[in-house]
MARGU-522781 format. One record per residue (C-alpha): residue number from 1; residue in three letters; x, y, z. Coordinates in steps of 0.001 Angstrom, whole numbers. Example, Ala and Ser with C-alpha at 12.3 -4.5 7.8 and 13.67 -1.06 7.14 Angstrom:
2
   n res      xx      yy      zz
   1 ALA   12300   -4500    7800
   2 SER   13670   -1060    7140
***
This chain:
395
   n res      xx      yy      zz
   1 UNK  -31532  -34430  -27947
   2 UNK  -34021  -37169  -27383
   3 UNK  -31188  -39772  -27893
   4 UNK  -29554  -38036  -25715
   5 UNK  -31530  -38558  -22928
   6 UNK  -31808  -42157  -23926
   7 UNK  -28465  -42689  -23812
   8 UNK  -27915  -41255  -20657
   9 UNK  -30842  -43388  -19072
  10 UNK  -29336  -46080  -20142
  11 UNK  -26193  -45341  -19713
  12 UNK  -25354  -45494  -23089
  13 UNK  -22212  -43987  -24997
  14 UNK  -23979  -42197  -27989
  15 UNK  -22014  -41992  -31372
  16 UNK  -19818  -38602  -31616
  17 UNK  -18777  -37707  -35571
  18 UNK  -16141  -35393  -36413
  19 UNK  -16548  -31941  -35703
  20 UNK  -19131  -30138  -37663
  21 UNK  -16757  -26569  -37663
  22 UNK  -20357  -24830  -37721
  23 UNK  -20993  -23543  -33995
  24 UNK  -17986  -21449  -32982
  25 UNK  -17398  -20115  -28797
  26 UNK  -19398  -16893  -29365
  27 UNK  -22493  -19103  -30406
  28 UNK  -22495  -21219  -27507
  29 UNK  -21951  -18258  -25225
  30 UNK  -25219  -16290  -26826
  31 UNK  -26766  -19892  -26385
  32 UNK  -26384  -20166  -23303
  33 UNK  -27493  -16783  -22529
  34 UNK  -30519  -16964  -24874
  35 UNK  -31486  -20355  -22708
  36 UNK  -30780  -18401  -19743
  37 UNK  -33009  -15559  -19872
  38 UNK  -36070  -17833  -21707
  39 UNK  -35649  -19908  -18537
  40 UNK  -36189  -16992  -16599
  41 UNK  -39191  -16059  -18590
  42 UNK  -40466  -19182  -18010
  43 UNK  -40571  -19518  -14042
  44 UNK  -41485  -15971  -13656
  45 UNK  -44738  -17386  -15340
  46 UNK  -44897  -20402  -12995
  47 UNK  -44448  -22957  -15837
  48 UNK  -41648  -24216  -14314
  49 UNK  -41255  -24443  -10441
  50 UNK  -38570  -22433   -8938
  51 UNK  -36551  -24801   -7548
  52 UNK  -36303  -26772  -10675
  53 UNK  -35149  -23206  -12625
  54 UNK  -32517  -23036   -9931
  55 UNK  -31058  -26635  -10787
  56 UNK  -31839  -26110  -14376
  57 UNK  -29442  -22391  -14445
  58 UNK  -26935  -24225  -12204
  59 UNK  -26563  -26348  -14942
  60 UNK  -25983  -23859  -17665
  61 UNK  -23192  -22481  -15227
  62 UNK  -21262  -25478  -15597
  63 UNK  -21812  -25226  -19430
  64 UNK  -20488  -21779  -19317
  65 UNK  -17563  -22446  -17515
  66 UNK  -16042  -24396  -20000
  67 UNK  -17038  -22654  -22945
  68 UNK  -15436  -19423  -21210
  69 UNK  -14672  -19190  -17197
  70 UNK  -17663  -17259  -15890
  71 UNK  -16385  -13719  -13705
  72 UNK  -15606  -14086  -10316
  73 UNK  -17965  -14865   -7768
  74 UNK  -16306  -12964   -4573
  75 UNK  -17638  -12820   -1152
  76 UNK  -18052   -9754     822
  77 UNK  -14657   -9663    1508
  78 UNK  -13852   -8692   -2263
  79 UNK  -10965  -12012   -2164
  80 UNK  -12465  -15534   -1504
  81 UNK  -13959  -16666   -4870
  82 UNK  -17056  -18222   -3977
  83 UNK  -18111  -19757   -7443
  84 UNK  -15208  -22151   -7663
  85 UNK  -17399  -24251   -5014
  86 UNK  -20289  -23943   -6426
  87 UNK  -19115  -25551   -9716
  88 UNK  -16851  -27940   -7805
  89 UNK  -20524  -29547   -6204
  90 UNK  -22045  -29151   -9125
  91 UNK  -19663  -31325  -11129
  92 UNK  -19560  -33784   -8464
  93 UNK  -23185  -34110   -8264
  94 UNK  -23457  -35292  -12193
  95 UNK  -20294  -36906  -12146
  96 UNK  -21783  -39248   -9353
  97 UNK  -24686  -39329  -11822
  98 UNK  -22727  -40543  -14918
  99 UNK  -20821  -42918  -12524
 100 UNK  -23472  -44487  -12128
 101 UNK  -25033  -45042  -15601
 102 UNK  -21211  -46286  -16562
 103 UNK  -21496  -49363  -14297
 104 UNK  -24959  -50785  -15532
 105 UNK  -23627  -53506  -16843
 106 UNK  -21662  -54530  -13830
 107 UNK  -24754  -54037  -11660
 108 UNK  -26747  -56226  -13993
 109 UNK  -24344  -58799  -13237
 110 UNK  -24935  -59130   -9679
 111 UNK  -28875  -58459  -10193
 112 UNK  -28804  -55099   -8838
 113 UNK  -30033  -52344  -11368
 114 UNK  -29577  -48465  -10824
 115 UNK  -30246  -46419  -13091
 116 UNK  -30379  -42437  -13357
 117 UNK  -33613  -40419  -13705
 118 UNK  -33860  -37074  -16016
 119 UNK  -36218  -35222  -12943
 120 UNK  -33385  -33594  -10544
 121 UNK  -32915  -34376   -7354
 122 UNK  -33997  -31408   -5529
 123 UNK  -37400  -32603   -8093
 124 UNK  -37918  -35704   -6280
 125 UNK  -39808  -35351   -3709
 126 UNK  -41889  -32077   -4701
 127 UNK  -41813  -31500   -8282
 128 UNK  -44131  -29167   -9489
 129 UNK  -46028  -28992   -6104
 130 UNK  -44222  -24960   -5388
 131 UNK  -45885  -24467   -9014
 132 UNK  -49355  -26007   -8737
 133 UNK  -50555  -24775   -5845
 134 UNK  -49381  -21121   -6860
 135 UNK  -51545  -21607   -9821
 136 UNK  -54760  -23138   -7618
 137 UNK  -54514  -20046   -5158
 138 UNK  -55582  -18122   -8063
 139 UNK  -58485  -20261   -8988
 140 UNK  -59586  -21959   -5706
 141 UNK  -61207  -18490   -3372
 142 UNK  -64342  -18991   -3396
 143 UNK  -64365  -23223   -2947
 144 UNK  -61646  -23040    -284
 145 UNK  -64299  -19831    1432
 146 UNK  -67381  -23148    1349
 147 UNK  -64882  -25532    2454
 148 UNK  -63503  -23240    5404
 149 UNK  -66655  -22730    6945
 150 UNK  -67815  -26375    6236
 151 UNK  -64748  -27736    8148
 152 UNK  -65628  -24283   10765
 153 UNK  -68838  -25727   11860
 154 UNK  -67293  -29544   12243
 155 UNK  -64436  -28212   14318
 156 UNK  -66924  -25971   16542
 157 UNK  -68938  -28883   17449
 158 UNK  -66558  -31286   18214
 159 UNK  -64530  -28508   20412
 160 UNK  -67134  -28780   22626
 161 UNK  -67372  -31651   23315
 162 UNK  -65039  -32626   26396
 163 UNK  -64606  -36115   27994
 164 UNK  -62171  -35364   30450
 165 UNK  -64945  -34698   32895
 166 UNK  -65927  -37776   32392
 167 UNK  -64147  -41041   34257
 168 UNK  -65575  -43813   32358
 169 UNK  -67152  -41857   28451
 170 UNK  -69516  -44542   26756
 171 UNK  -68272  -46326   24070
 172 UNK  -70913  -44714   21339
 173 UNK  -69991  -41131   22745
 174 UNK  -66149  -41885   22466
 175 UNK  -66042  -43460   18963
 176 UNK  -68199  -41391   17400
 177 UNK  -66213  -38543   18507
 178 UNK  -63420  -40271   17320
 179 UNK  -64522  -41021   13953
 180 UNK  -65610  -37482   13169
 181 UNK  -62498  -36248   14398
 182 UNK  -60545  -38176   11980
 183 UNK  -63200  -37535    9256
 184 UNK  -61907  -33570    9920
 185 UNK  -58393  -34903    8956
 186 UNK  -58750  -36436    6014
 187 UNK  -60751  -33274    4613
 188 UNK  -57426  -30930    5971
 189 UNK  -54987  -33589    4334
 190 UNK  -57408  -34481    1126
 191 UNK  -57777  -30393     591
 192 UNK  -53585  -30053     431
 193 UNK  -52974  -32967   -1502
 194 UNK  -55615  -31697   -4136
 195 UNK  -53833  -27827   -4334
 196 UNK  -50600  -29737   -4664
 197 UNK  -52251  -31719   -7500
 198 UNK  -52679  -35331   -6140
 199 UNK  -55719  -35839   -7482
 200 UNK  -55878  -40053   -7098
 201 UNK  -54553  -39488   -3445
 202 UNK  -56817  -36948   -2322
 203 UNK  -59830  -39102   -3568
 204 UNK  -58677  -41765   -1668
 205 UNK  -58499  -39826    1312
 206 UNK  -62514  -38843     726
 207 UNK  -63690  -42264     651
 208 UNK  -61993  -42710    4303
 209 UNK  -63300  -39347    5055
 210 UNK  -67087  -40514    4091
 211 UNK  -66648  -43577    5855
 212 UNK  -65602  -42464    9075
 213 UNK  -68706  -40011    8935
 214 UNK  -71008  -42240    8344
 215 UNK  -69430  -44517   10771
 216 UNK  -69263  -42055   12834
 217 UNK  -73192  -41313   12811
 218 UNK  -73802  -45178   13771
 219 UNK  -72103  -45640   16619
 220 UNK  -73583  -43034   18097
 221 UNK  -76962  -44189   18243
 222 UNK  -76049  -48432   18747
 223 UNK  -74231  -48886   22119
 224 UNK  -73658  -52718   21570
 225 UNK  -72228  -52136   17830
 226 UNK  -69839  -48841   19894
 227 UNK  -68940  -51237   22690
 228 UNK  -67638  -54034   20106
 229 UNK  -65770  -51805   17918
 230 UNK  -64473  -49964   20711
 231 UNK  -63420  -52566   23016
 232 UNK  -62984  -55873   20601
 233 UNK  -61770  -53866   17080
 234 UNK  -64383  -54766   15785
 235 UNK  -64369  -53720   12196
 236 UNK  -67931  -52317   10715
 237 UNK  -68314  -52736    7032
 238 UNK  -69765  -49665    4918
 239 UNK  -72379  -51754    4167
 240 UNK  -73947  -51744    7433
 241 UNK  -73479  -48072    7782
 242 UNK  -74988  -47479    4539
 243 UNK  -77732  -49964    5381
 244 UNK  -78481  -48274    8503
 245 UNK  -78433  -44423    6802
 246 UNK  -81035  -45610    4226
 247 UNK  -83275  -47116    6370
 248 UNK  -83708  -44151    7949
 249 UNK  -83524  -41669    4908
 250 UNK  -84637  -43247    1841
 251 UNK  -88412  -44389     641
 252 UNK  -88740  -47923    -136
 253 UNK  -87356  -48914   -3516
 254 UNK  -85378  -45649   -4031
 255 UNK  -81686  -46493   -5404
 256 UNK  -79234  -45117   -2844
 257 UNK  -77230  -42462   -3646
 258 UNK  -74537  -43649    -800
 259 UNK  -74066  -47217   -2379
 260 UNK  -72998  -45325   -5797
 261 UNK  -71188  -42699   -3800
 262 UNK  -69016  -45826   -2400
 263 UNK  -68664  -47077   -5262
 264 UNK  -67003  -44251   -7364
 265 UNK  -65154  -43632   -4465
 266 UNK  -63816  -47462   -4521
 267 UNK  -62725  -46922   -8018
 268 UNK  -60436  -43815   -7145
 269 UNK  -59077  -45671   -3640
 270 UNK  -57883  -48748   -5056
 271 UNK  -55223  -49566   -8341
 272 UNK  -58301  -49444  -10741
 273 UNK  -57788  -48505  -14441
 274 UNK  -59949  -45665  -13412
 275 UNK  -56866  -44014  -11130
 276 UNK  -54107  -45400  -12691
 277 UNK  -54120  -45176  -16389
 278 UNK  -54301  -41346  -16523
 279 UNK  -51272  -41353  -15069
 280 UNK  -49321  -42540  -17611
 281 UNK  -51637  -41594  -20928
 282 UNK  -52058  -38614  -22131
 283 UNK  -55556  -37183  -23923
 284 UNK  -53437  -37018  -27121
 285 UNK  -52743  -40559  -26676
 286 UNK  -49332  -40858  -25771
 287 UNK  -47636  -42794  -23382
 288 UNK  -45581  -41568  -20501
 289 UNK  -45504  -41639  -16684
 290 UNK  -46503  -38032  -14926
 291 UNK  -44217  -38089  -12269
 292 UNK  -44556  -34730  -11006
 293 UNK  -47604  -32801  -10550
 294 UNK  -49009  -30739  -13462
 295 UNK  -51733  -28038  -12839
 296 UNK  -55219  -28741  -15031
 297 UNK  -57727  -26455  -13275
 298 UNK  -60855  -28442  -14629
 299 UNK  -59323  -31273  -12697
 300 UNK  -59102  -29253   -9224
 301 UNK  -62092  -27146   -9445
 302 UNK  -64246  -30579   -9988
 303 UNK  -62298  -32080   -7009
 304 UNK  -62698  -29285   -4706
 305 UNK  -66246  -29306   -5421
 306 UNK  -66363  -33238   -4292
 307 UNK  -64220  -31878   -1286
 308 UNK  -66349  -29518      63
 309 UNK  -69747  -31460    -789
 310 UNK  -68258  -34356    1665
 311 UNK  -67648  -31811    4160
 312 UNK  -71373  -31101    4075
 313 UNK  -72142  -34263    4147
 314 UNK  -70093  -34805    7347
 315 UNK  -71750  -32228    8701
 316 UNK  -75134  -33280    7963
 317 UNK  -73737  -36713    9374
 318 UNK  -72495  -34970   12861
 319 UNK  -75898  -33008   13208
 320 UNK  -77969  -36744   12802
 321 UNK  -75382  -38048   15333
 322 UNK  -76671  -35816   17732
 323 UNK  -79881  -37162   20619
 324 UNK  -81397  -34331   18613
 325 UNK  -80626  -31354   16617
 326 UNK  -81739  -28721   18843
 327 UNK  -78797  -29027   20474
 328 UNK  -76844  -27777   18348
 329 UNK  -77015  -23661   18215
 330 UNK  -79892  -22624   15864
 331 UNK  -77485  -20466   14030
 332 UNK  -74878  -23162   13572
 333 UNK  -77702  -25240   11543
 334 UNK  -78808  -22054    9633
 335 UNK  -75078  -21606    8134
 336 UNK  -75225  -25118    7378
 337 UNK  -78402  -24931    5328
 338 UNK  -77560  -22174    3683
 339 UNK  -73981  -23562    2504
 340 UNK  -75359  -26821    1161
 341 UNK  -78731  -24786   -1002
 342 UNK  -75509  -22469   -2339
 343 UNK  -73428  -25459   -3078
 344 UNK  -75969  -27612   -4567
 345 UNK  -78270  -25043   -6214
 346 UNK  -81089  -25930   -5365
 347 UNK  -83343  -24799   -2248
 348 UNK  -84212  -26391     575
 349 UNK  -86794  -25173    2470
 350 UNK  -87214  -28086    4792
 351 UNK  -84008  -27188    6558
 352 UNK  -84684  -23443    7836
 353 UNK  -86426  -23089   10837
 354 UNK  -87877  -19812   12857
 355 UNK  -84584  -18783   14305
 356 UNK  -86007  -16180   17332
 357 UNK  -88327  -19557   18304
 358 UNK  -85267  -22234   17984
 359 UNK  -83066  -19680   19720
 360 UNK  -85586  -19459   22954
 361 UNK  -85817  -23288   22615
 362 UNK  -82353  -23676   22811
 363 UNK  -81573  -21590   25798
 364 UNK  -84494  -23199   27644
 365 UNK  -82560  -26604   26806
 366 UNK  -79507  -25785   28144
 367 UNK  -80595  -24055   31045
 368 UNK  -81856  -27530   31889
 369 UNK  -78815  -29180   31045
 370 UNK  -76918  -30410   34040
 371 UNK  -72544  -30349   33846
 372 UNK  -70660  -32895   33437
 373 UNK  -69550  -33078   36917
 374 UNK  -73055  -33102   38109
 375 UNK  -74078  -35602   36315
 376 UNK  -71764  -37884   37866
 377 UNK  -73262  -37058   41205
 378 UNK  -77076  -37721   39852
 379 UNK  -76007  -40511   38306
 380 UNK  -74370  -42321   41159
 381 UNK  -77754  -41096   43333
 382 UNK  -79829  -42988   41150
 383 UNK  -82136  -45406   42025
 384 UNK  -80478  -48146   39440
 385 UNK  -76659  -46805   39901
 386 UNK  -74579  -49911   41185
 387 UNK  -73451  -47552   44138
 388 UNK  -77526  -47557   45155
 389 UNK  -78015  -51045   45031
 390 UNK  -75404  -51882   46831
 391 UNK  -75892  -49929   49478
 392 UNK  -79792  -50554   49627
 393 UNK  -77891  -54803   49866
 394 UNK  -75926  -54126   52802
 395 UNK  -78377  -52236   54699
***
């Protein structure tokens, strides 16, 4: 059968001997039946994605049909026989296939190449993907439960935050807001592509999503970097970011853990042999390309793990953007401390604080706090405010 397939790659005509007299019409029949029913078997299970059963049984109907005519196929008015279409689209569909494998040759001539793949059509675009994430909804709970609440307490904060009230937002306030948002994104888009089982992809996705964090985190607190990259494009390198993080975080001489974070992240967001060559060799050692998905649960478990420890991180990045953390709702930071000490294992005391004594702070705060369309009015009262000083001028 493997020549088979060659052959029909290529477009081959494989050698056909005199007739064997072994296999008579009965045998096929129970062959076909027999291939039938372990099909079935077989995407009941989820080993083989429904839609590629479907194609694959569609097949065997042709096959039957010419070893016997298959029973009618009537609609519900008991006369039109609704099989005889079916086949009659099947048949075109592969003779267009073996059309064109026939007229390689002539193709070659004119230094155009098609050629025929074995994955069905319907396979093309989703192979495998119906399969894989069936399979990763029955291993994924309680990492998809961290990573909903992670991605919870970004979307809560940056809900809140509304700059329609504002005519003329500053550049840090806009772009960080704009950089987290899209950070949010990539953790929605990186999360399907991983239960669909893009595992390359949905690291690439990460490194954008750690980027725009950190990013995120410095333009908040540098107006002149916020205005260029706002109003010039200005592009900021990851190395500034990371610069400016560790500066802050780390004690002098420590290695940075965000430099090799980049950097393994690099490795899976570019053509390395790192993200490319497992996609083609197998552990056994042989050579072929995975073209559609298949489900290894090591493999998703250890990337929704990365998944939901850069949503931490994010968060941890939007609560530094902040003038300061107590504004942010006590109990908002207390569910973030107490998802990254259960996904890291490890305590950490330093981020708990009295709750009943943050709470009263907070509520003092933002009794303080004055809207967004009065600040426009104190602002425009203020001694400094261009409307002031000119009006102080022309008196």
């Amino acid at each position: 059968m493997q020549s088979l397939l060659v052959s029909f790659a290529t477009g081959a005509q494989p050698q056909v001997p005199p007739e064997r007299q072994v296999v008579e019409q009965k045998d096929a029949l129970d062959a076909v039946i027999h291939v039938a029913a372990a099909l079935d078997e077989l995407t009941q299970m989820g080993s083989i994605p429904t839609e590629r059963g479907k194609w694959i049984v569609s097949l065997l109907m042709v096959l039957r049909e010419y070893v016997e005519p298959l029973p009618p196929g009537l609609s519900e008015d008991g006369s039109t026989d609704l099989l005889t279409a079916d086949l009659q689209e099947m048949v075109n569909v592969l003779r267009q296939g073996s059309d064109i494998a026939s007229s390689l040759i002539e193709l070659e001539s004119t230094g155009v190449v098609a050629t025929t793949s074995t994955v069905a059509p319907d396979q093309l675009l989703s192979g495998g993907d119906d399969a894989h994430r069936r399979q990763a909804a029955a291993v994924a709970g309680p990492m998809l439960d961290q990573l909903t609440l992670a991605l919870g307490l970004l979307a809560s904060v940056l809900e809140q935050i509304d700059y329609n009230l504002h005519e003329h937002p500053f550049p840090n306030d806009l772009g960080s807001f704009a950089c987290f948002t899209r950070t949010f994104r990539d953790l929605r888009a990186a999360t399907h592509l991983a239960l669909s089982g893009y595992e390359g992809q949905a690291r690439a996705l990460l490194r954008d999503a750690y980027e725009s964090a950190g990013l995120g985190r410095l333009l908040a607190h540098d107006q002149e970097l916020a205005e260029k990259w706002l109003r010039k494009g200005h592009w900021v390198p990851d190395r500034v970011v990371r610069a400016s993080i560790e500066g802050q975080v780390l004690p002098d001489g420590e290695q940075s853990p965000y430099q090799e974070y980049y950097r393994l992240a690099s490795a899976w967001a570019h053509p390395t042999a790192r993200s490319t060559v497992p996609l083609v060799l197998d552990p056994d050692g042989a050579t072929q390309p995975k073209l559609l998905t298949r489900f290894n649960q090591g493999t998703l478990e250890m990337l929704l793990r990365e998944i939901v420890g850069e949503a931490v991180f994010a968060c941890f990045a939007l609560k530094r953007a902040m003038v300061d953390e107590q504004i942010l709702l006590p109990a908002w930071r207390e569910q973030l401390a107490k998802l990254a000490e259960e996904i890291s294992g490890q305590a950490m005391p330093h981020l708990h604080r009295d709750q009943e004594a943050e709470q009263r702070d907070f509520e003092a705060i933002q009794a303080n706090v004055l809207s967004a369309d009065q600040l426009e009015d104190y602002l425009r009262e203020h001694p400094n405010s261009w409307d002031s000083v000119r009006r102080r001028t022309t008196e």
